[in-house]
N, C-alpha and C positions, 0 to 999 in steps of 0.2 A: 596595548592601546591601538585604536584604531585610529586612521589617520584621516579628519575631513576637514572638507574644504569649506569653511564659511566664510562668504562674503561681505564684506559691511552693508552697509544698510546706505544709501545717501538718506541725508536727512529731507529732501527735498523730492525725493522720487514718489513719492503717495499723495501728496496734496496735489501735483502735480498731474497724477495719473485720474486722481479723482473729478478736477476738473473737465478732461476730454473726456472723460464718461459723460460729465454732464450737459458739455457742450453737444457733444451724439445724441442724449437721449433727446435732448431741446429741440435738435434739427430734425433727428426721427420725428418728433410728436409734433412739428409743424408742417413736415413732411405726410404724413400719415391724415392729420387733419382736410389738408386743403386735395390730398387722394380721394376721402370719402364724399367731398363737397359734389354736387351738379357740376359741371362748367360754368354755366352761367353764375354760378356763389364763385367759383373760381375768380371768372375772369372780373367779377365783382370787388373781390379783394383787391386783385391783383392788378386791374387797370382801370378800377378809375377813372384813372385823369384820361385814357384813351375811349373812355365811354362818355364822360363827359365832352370830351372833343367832338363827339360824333352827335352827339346832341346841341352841342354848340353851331355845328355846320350846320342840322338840318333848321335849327332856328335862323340864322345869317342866310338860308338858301329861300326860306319862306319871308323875309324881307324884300330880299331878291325879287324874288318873281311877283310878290305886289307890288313892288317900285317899277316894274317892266309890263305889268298890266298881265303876266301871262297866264290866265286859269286855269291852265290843264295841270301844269306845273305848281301853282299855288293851289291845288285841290290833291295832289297827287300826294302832300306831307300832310295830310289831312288823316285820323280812322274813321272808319265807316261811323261808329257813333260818336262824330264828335260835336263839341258844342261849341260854339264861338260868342262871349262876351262884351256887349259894347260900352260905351262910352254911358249913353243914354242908358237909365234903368228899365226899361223894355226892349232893351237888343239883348233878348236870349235866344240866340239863334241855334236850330240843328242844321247841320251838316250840310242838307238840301236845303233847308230854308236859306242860311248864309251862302249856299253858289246860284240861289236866283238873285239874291243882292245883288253880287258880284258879279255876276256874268254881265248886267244889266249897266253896271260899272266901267268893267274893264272891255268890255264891245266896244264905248268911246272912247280905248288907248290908254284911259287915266285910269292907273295905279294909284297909290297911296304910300308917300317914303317916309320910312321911320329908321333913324340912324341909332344906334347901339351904344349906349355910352357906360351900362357896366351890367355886368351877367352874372347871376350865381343860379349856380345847377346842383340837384342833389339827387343821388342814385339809390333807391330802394335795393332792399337785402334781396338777392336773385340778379339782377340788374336787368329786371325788363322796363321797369318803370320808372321813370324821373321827373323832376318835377323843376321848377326855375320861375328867378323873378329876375326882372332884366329892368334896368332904365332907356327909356328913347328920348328921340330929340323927333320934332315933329313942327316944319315950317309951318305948318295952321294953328296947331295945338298947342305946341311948345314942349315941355316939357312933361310926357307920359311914363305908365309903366304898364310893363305887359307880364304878365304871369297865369303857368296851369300845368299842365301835366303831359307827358308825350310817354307812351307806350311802346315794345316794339312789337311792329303787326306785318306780316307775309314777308320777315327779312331787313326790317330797317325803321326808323325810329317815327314816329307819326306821333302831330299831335293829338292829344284826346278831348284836352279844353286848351281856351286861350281865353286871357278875361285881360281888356284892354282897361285901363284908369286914368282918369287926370290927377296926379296928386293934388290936394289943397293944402296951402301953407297953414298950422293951426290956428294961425291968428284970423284967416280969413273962413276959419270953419262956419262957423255961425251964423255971420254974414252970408255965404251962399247956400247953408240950409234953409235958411231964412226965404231967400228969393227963389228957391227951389221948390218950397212949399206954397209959396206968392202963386207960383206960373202952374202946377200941377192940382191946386185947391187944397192941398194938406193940411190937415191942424198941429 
């Protein structure tokens, strides 16, 4: 007879061993995943909320400089094609059309302030493009919203539209389409 040495078995040692394969293969396969990605799908995933910040500033930053009247600065988070939305249902402004307003504007020192009172930003898959609707507060106006789309162009986040709104409460809808149509000759 020959003499061997067998081991017992723990009863727990396989299940065991099974799971840290799976947990490896898991991290492997989201490791592997976010390897094949662009960067930018990357930093997508994976920040978010730091891309979103960054779109949050540039919007707080173009607050900014039309409450400071400054338009090199307020034209500078602007892209080359962008359009700016007004109040009035013929302020569809391009890019130059909206900095002859405004130059015309801010030469006599008055800006325009609009205070921020809640922000939602949302980042497209790649993360060049985002999009956001925001609530304002606005001493003429009262209570606005501003929403559109901001791209990132030569390195940093620029809007592409901006479409300014008065909310109407739904009860007074009808009422001011009513007088809307009164002042413009609509049927």
């Amino acid at each position: 007879m020959t003499n061997t040495l067998v081991r017992p078995r723990r009863p727990d040692a396989r299940p065991a061993f099974l799971v840290a394969c799976a947990v490896a293969w898991s991290m492997w396969s989201v490791w592997s995943a976010l390897a094949a990605m662009p960067l930018s799908a990357q930093e997508a995933v994976g920040g978010q909320a730091g891309v979103r910040g960054e779109v949050s500033a540039t919007l707080d930053a173009l607050h900014e400089a039309a409450s400071e009247a400054d338009f090199d600065r307020y034209f500078s988070l602007y892209a080359g094609e962008a359009v700016f939305l007004g109040t009035d249902a013929t302020e569809r402004w391009t890019r130059e059309e909206f900095m002859d307003y405004t130059r015309a504007r801010f030469d006599t020192g008055t800006g325009w302030t609009y205070h921020m009172l809640e922000r939602h930003i949302a980042i497209a898959p790649g993360g060049r493009t985002a999009w956001f609707d925001e609530r304002l507060e606005n001493a003429n106006l009262g209570e606005t919203r501003g929403s559109g789309v901001l791209v990132m162009e030569d390195g940093g986040w620029k809007i592409a539209q901006y479409n300014l709104t008065i909310p109407i409460p739904n009860e007074m809808a009808r009422e001011v389409a009513q007088r809307i149509r009164a002042l413009t000759g609509g049927g």
